[in-house]
C-alpha positions in Angstrom: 147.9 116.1 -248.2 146.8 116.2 -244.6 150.2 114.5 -243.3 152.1 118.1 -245.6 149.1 119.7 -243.8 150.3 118.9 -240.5 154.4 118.9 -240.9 153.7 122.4 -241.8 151.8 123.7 -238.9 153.9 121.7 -236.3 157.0 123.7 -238.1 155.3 126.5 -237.7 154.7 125.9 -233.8 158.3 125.1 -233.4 159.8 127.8 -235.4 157.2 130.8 -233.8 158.7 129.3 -230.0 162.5 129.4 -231.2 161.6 133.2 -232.3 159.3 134.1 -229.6 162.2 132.5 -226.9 163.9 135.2 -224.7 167.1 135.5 -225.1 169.7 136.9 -222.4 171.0 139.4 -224.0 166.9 140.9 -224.6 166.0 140.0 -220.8 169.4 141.9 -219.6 168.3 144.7 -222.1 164.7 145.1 -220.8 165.5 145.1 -217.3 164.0 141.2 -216.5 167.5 140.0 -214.9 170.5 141.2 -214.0 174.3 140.1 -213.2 175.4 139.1 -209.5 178.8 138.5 -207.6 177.7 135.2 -207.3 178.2 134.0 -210.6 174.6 133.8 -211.6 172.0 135.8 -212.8 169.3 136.5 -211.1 165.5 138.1 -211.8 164.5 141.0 -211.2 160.6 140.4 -212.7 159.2 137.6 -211.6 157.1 136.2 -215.0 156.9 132.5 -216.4 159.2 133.6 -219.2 162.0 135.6 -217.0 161.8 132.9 -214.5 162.6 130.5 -217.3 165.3 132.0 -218.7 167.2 132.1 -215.6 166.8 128.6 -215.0 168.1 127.4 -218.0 171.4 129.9 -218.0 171.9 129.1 -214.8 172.3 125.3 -214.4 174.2 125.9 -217.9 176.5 128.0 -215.8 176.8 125.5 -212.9 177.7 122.7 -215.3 180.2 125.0 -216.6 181.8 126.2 -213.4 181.9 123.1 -212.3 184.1 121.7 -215.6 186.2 124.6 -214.7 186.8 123.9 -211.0 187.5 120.1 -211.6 190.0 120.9 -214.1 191.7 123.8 -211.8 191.1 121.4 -208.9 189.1 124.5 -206.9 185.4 124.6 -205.7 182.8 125.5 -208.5 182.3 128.3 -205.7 185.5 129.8 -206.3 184.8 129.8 -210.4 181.5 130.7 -209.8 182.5 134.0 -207.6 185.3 135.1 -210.0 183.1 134.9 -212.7 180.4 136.9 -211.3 182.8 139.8 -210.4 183.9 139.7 -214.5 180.2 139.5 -215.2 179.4 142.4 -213.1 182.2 143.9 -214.5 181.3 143.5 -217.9 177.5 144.4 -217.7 177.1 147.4 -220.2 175.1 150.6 -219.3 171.5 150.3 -218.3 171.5 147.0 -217.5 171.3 145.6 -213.7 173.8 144.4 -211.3 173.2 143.1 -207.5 175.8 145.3 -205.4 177.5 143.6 -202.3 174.7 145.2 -200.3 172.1 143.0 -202.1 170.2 146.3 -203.9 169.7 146.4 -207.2 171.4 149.3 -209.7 171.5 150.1 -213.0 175.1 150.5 -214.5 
């Protein structure tokens, strides 16, 4: 019974994390990162949880650029800096984007 007891409340840990994770899409949403020419997101608050986040998507992204430029036979730069300009691009109204001058705007 304790050994149920247990299984139970460490599922219950795991699962309320997974739910309680910020997502990119929520942290682009709520103002906590934004897009930049770079390729890369980057944050504009500076919590545990934002910070986070933009750790993980971008080494995800630098793995990923870099696939890409080793199979183009180009710098992950290069892939890196013409995704950022389709991210920037992309990036729906009200969220963030860091202009060529460095600032910060809302789309």
């Amino acid at each position: 019974m304790k050994n149920i007891v247990k299984c139970v409340l460490l599922a219950s840990m795991v699962f309320s994390q997974q739910v309680l994770a910020l997502t990119l899409n929520e942290a682009r949403q709520q103002g906590r990162v934004g897009e930049t020419l770079s390729g890369y997101i980057a944050p504009i608050k500076q919590d545990k949880e934002t910070l986070a986040l933009v750790k993980s998507i971008n080494d995800a992204r630098s793995e990923n650029y870099q696939k890409l430029a080793d199979s183009n036979n180009i710098s992950a730069n290069q892939v890196a800096e013409l995704a950022g300009q389709k991210l920037v691009a992309r990036a729906q109204p009200g969220e963030y984007v860091r202009g060529i001058n460095g600032q910060w705007m809302r789309k």
